[in-house]
Structure formats: structure tokens, C-alpha cells
C-alpha positions as CSV (number, residue, x, y, z in Angstrom):
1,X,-26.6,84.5,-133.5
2,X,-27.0,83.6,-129.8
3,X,-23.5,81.7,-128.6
4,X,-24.1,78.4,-126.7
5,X,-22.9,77.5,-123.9
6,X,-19.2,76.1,-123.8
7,X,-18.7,77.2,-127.0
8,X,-17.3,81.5,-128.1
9,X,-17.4,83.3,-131.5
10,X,-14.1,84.1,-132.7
11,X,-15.1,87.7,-132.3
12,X,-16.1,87.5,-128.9
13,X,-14.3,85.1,-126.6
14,X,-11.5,82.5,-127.2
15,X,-12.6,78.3,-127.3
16,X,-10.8,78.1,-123.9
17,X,-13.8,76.9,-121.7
18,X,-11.7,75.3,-119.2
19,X,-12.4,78.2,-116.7
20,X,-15.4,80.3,-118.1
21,X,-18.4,79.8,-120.0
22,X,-20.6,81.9,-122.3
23,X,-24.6,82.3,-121.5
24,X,-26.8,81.5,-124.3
25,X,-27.3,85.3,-125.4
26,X,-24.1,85.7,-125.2
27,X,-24.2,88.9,-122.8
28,X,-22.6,87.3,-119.8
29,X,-19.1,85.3,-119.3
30,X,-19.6,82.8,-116.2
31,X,-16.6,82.0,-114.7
32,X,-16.4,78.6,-113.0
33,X,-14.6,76.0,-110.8
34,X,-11.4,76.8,-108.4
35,X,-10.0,80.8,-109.1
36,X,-7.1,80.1,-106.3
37,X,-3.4,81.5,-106.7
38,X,-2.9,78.1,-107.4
39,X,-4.7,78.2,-110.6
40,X,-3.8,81.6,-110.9
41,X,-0.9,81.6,-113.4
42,X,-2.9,79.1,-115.9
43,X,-5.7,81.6,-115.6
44,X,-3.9,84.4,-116.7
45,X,-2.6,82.2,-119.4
46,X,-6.0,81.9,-120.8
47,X,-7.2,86.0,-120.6
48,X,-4.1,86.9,-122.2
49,X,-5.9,84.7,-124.9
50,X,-9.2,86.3,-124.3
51,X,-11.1,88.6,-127.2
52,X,-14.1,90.3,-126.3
53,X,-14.3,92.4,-129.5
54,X,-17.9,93.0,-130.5
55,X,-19.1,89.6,-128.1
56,X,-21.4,92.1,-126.6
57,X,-20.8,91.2,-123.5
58,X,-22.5,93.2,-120.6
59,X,-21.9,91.0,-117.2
60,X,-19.8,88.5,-115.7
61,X,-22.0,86.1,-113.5
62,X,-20.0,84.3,-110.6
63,X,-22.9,81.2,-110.1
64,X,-20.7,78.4,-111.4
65,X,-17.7,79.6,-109.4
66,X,-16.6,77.4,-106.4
67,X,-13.7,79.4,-105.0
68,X,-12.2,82.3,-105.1
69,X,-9.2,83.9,-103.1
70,X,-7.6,87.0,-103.1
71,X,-5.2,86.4,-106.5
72,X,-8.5,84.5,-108.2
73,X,-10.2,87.9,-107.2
74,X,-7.3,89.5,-108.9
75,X,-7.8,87.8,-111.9
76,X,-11.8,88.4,-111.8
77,X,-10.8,92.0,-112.1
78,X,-8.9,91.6,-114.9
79,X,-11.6,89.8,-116.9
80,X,-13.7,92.7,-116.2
81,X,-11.0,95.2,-117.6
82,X,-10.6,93.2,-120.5
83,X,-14.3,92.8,-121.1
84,X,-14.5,96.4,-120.6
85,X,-16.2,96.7,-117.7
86,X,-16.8,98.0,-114.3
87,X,-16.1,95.7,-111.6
88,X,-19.0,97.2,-109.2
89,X,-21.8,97.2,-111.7
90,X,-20.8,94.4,-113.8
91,X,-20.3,91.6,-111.8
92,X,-22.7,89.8,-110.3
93,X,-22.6,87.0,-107.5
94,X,-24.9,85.7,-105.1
95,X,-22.5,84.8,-102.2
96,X,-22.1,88.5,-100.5
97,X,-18.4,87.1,-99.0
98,X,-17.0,86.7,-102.5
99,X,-18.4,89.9,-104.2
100,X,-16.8,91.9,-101.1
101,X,-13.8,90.1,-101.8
102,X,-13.9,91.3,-105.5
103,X,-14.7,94.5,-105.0
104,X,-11.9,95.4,-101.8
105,X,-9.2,93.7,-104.0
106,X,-10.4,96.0,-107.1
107,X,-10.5,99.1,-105.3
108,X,-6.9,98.2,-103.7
109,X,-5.6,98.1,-107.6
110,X,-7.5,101.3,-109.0
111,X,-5.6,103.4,-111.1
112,X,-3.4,105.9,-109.6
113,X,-5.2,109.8,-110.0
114,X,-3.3,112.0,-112.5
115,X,-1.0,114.2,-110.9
116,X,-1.7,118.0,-111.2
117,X,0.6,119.6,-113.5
118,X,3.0,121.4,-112.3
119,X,3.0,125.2,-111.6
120,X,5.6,128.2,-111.9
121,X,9.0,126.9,-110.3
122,X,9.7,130.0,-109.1
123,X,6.7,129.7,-106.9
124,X,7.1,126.7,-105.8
125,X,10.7,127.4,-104.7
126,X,9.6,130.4,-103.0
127,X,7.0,127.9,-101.3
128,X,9.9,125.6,-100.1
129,X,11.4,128.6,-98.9
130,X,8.3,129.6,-97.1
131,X,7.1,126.7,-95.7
132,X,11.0,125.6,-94.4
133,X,11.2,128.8,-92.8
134,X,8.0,128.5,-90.6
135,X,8.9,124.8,-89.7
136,X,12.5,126.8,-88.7
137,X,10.8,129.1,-86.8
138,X,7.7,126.5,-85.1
139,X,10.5,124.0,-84.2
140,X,13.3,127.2,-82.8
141,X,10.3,128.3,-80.4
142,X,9.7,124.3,-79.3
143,X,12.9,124.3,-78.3
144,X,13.2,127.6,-76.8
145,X,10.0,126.1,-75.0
146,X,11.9,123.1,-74.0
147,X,14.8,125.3,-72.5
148,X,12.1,127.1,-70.7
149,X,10.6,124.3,-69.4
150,X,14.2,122.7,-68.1
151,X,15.2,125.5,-66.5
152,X,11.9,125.6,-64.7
153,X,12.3,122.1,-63.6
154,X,15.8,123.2,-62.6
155,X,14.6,125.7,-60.0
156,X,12.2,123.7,-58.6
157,X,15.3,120.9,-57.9
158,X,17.0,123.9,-56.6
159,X,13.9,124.4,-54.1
160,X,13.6,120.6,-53.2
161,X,17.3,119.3,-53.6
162,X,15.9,115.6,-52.9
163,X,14.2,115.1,-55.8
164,X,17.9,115.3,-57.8
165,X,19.0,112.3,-59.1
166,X,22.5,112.6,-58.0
167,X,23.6,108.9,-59.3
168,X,21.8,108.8,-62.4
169,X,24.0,113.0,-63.1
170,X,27.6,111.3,-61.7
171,X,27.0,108.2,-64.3
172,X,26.3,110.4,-67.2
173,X,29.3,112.7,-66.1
174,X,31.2,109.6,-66.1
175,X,30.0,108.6,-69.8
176,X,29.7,112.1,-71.0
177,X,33.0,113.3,-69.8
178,X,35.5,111.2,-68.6
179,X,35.1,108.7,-71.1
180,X,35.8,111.3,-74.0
181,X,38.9,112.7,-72.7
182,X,41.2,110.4,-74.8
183,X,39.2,110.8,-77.8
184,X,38.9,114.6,-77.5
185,X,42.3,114.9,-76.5
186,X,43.8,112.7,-79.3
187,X,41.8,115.0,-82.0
188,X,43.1,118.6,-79.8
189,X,46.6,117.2,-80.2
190,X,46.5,116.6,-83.9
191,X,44.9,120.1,-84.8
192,X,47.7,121.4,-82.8
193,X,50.4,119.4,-85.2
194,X,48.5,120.9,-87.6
195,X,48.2,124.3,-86.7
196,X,52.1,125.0,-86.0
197,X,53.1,123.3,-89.0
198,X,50.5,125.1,-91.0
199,X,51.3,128.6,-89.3
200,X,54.9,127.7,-89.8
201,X,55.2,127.5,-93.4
202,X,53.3,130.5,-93.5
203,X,55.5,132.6,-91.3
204,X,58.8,131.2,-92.2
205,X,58.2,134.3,-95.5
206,X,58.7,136.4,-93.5
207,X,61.1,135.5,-91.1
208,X,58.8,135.6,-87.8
209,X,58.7,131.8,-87.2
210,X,58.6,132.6,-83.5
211,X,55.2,133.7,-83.8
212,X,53.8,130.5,-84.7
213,X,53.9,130.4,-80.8
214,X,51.4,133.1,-80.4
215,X,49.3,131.3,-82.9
216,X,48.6,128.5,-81.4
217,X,48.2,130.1,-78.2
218,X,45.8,132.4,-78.6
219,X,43.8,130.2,-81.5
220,X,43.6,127.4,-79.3
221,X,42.8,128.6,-76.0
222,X,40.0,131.3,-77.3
223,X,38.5,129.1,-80.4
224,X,39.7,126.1,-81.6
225,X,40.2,124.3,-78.8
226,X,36.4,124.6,-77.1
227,X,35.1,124.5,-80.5
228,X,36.6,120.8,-81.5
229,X,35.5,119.8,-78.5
230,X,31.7,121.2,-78.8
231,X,31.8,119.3,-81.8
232,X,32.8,116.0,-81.0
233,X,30.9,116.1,-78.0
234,X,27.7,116.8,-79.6
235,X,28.6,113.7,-82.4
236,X,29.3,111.6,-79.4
237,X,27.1,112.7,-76.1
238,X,24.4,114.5,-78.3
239,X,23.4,111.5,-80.4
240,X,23.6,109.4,-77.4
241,X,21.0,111.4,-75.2
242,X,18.9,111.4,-78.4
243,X,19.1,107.6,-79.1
244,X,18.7,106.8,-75.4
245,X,15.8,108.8,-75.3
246,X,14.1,108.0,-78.3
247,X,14.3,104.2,-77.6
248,X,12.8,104.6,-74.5
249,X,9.6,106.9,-75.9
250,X,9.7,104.0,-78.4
251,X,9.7,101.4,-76.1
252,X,6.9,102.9,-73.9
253,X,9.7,103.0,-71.2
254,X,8.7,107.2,-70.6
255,X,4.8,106.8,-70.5
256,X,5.5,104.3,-67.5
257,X,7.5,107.0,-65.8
258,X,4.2,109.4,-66.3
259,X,2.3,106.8,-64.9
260,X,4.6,105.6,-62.2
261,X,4.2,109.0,-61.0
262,X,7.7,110.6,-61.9
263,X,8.8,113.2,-64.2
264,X,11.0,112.6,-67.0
265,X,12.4,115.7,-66.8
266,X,13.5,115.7,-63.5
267,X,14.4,111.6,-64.1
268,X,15.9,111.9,-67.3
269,X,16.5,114.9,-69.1
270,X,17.8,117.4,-66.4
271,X,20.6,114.7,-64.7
272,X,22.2,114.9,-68.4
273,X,22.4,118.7,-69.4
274,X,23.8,119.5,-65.3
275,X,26.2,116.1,-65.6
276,X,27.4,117.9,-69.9
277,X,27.1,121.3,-68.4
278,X,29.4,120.4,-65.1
279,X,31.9,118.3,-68.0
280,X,32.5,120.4,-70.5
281,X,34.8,122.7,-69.1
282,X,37.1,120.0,-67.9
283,X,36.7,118.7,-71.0
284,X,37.8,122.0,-72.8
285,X,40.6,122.3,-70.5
286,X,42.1,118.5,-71.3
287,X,41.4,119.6,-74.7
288,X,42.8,123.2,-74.6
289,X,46.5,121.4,-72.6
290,X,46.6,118.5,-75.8
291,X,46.1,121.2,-78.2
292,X,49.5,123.2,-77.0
293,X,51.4,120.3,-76.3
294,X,50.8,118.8,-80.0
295,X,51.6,122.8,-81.0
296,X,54.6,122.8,-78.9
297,X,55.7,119.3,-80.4
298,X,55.2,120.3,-83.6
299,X,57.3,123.8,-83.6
300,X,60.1,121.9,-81.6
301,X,60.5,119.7,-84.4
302,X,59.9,121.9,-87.3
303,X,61.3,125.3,-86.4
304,X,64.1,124.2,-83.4
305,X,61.6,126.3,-80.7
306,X,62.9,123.9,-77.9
307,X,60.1,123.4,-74.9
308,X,61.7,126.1,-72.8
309,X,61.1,128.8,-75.3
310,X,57.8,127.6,-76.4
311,X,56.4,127.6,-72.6
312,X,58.0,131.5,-72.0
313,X,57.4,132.7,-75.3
314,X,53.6,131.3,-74.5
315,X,53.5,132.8,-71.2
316,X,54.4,136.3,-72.3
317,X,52.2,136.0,-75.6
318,X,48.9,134.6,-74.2
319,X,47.3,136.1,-71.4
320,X,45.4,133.8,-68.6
321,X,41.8,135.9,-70.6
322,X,41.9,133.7,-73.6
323,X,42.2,130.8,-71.6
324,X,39.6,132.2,-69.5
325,X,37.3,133.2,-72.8
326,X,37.2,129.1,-74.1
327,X,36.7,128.0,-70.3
328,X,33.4,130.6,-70.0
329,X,32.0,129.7,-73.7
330,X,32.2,125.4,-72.1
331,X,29.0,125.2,-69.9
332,X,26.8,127.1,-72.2
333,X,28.0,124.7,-75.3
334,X,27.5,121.8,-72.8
335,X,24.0,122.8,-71.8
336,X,23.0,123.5,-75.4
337,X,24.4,120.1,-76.5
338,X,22.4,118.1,-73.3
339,X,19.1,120.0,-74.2
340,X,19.0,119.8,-78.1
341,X,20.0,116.1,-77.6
342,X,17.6,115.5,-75.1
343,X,14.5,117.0,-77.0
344,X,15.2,115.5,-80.2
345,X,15.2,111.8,-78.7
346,X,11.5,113.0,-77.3
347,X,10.4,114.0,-80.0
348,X,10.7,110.4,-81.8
349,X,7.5,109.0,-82.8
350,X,7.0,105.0,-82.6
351,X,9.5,103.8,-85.5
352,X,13.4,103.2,-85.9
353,X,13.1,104.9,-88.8
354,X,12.2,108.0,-86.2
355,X,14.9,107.2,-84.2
356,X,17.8,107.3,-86.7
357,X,16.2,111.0,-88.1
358,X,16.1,112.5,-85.2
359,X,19.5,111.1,-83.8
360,X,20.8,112.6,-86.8
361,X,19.0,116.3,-86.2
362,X,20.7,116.7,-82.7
363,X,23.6,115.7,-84.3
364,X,23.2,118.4,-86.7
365,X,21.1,120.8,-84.6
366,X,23.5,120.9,-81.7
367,X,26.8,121.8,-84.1
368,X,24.5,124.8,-85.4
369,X,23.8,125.8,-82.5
370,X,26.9,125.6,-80.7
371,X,28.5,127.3,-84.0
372,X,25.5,130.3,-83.4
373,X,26.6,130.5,-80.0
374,X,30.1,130.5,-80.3
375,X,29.6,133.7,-83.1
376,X,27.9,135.2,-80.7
377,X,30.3,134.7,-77.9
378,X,32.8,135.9,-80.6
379,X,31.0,139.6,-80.9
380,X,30.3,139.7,-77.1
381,X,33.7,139.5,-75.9
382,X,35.1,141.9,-79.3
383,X,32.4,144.9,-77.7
384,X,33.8,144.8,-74.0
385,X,37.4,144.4,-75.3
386,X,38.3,140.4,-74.3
């Protein structure tokens, strides 16, 4: 029996007329008056209500309705799911703006597509693997590229000294290097405590405390002390290139160098590796000094080796080579540090989400590779008997 208007079977919609109404056949639900966000809450009220159960309901007509927003659109596409119906073909409305409305709000809440299921985890580890080892080896040959592409720019400074930017190189020597002496000294000076009271306990077995003395000497001056300071330069300088960088590309700041004319790898990136590569063996010196005299320090207090053994016991261990070796390895870790710093902050794309990843990669990327270097340093100086 046809339903009037106004009025719902109990098998087909609830007596809630208040926003809808029922056509006489009973095929179509016509929602009227104000769907608004404000009304939004009472109207879900009244379809959580809603039965549609064998109403034979086919259409929802929006004729009678007077205003819809984006949450009364919301809530048109949820009559339609509860009527069982698709939004596209079932609703009808002659006010184009509101259908479109519908329609762009339904298709922004359509269910999620099931996810495949998931294959052999052996394969897809081995596609992890695969797919982290060509990024490794793309991104190694970008920056071999950008190496390249410094040391071109280098030369061509070299040809035409007045395009250097000698005040922009002395300030980054000055922020670069002199203003991590004390921080790289303080942490050389501790390992060295470390390292002869370490060595020490060790020795004391057997008697040949005096050799903590050659310890310290020779692991300090050849290794330790370059290394440590490798590191915390690339934590502190590394990042800082990177996050200078970065904000600039972010802020648009490089693009108006391109377009003032001037290179930003003259203006920016080489002033930074020649002002880390000219630094870093004072710094590995300062560093190389604090690293003995907390060594020296430490044996004076813990084995009685008073200053003036320590210095000629160090003088007839240590020969001026392994000083020499650490001092050598310095540039090339400064000049790997500038440059990895330096091309991760231009490769940041336009968020500080960016910025933070890829100040953290030359963080991480220039302790690899000064650790790579310095292993290779290692096997270089063991074949021609350093």
C-alpha cells in the first residue's frame, strides 16, 4: 500500500518527518529544510533511527531541500548508504551546485581499496634489499657528481681568483674552526683520561705500566685523536652547512642567487669545504695536544709517571710520523664533511619536515664516510710501512 506523504511504514522508514518525507509510492525519501552542520548532530540522531527494510525505496529527491553544506552533504550520503544506495545514480537534485557538492564530498569518503595480500617475505626482504641498494648506489654517484662538480668550480676560482669569496671562507673558518676548539678539545682531553686509566689497569698485569705512555701516544696522534674530531665536527659544522642550506633552498633565498646571476657554488658551497678543509688540521692538532695532556694527567695521577717522564718517555716512543699520519688524514675528512653537508642541505625539497631529514643524513652520511675514509687511510699507510 502506497505510503503518504509525512507519514512511513514501520517496515520502511521511521515517523521522524521532521527532516525527510516519503513520496506517495513510496520509492523516494525527500529530504527537506536546513541540512547545515548546525542541524547536523540532530540529523544524525534521526538516521540512526532510520529503517529502510523492505520500504522499496529506489531514490532520494533533494526538491524540498533549502540548504545544504558540506556536513549536511555528509549526512545526505549517509542516507543513501543506509537506504542502500549509490550516491551518483540515486540522488537526484535540480540545483547542479548542490549535487556537485554531494557527490565531491561522497567521493572524498569512499571506502578505502583492499590492500593486496601480502606475498613471500623472503621476497619482499630481498626487495628491500634490492631497492636500498640501488638508492645507495643512485645517491653515492650524486654525490661523487657533486664532488666533481666542486672541484670543477674549484679550478675555475683557481683560474679567476676574484670570483673567491674570501669574507664569506674567513667567517665560516671562524664558525667552523675556531669556535670548536674548546668543545673538541674538552672531549680530546677526556678520552685521554680515559685512555691512560683504561690502558693502565690493563698493563698494571703485567707489570709494564710505563707503556701506557706509548699508548696514548701513538693511539692518539694516528687515530683517535683526528677521528673524535671528524666526528664532532661533522655533528656540529656538517649539520650546520646542511640546515643553512636547506633553509635557504626553502626560503627561495638560492633561486634568487640563479637569478641574480651568481652561482651558489662558488657563493655558497665552495667558501665552506676550503674554510673546513683549511680548519681541520688545526683543529686536529688542538685536539691531538688536549688528548696527551688529559693522557699525561691521568698516568701522573694514577701510575706516579711525573710530566718529565711522560714527555721523554713520549718523545722516544712516538715518532713525529704518527703525528704526521692524523695531521695528513684532517683536510680530506674536512673536505668530505663541508661537501656531504653542503649537498644534503641542497637537496631539501620545500618542507621542514625536509629540512630536519636531511640535516640528520649529513649528520649520519658524513660519520660514514669519514669512518670509510679513515679505513682506508688505515690500509694505505699499513702497505707503504707508516
Amino acid at each position: 500500500m502506497p505510503v503518504r506523504e509525512g507519514r512511513c511504514n514501520a517496515m520502511s522508514v521511521s515517523a521522524d518527518t521532521e527532516y525527510w518525507t516519503i513520496d506517495a509510492a513510496g520509492a523516494a525519501i525527500l529530504p527537506r529544510g536546513r541540512w547545515t552542520i548546525a542541524e547536523a548532530g540532530r540529523i544524525d540522531a534521526a538516521l540512526a533511527r532510520l529503517s529502510v527494510r523492505g520500504s522499496g525505496i529506489r531514490r532520494i529527491a533533494l526538491d524540498r531541500l533549502e540548504r545544504v553544506d558540506t556536513a549536511g552533504a555528509w549526512m545526505i550520503c549517509k542516507l543513501a548508504r543506509r537506504c542502500d544506495l549509490d550516491v551518483a545514480t540515486s540522488v537526484e537534485c535540480p540545483d547542479p551546485g548542490k549535487l556537485n557538492l554531494i557527490l565531491r564530498v561522497e567521493a572524498a569518503h569512499a571506502e578505502p581499496a583492499d590492500m593486496p595480500v601480502p606475498g613471500n617475505p623472503v621476497l619482499r626482504v630481498l626487495e628491500r634489499l634490492g631497492k636500498a641498494t640501488v638508492d645507495s648506489l643512485e645517491r653515492a654517484g650524486s654525490i661523487i657528481g657533486f664532488l666533481g662538480q666542486t672541484v670543477a668550480i674549484g679550478a675555475s676560482v683557481l683560474v679567476r681568483p676574484r670570483r673567491m669569496r674570501l669574507t664569506s671562507m674567513v667567517h665560516h673558518m671562524e664558525q667552523a674552526g675556531l669556535n670548536a676548539l674548546p668543545i673538541v678539545g674538552l672531549i680530546a682531553f677526556l678520552i685521554g683520561i680515559v685512555l691512560a686509566f683504561q690502558g693502565a689497569s690493563q698493563l698494571e698485569r703485567f707489570g709494564a705500566q710505563i707503556f701506557v705512555v706509548n699508548l696514548i701516544g701513538i693511539s692518539i696522534l694516528r687515530e683517535i685523536g683526528i677521528l673524535l674530531t671528524a666526528i664532532v665536527v661533522a655533528g656540529r659544522s656538517g649539520s650546520a652547512f646542511a640546515a643553512q642550506l636547506g633553509a635557504m633552498k626553502i626560503n627561495e633565498e638560492i633561486d634568487a642567487l640563479r637569478t641574480l646571476g651568481l652561482d651558489p657554488m662558488v657563493v655558497l658551497v665552495l667558501p665552506r669545504v676550503l674554510a673546513l678543509t683549511l680548519m681541520m688540521p688545526v683543529l686536529a692538532f688542538f685536539a691531538d695536544m688536549a688528548g696527551l695532556v688529559g693522557g699525561g694527567l691521568m698516568a701522573w695521577v694514577a701510575l706516579g709517571v711525573s710530566p718529565e717522564v711522560y714527555v721523554d718517555r713520549l718523545s722516544t716512543a712516538v715518532s713525529i710520523n704518527a703525528l704526521m699520519v692524523g695531521l695528513v688524514k684532517a683536510p680530506v675528512f674536512g673536505a668530505l664533511i663541508a661537501l656531504i653537508g653542503c649537498y644534503e642541505g641542497l637537496q631539501t625539497g620545500g618542507s621542514s619536515d625536509s629540512l630536519g631529514r636531511q640535516t640528520t643524513m649529513a649528520v649520519v652520511e658524513g660519520i660514514f664516510i669519514v669512518i670509510v675514509a679513515d679505513a682506508a687511510f688505515s690500509i694505505f699507510f699499513n702497505v707503504v710501512g707508516i
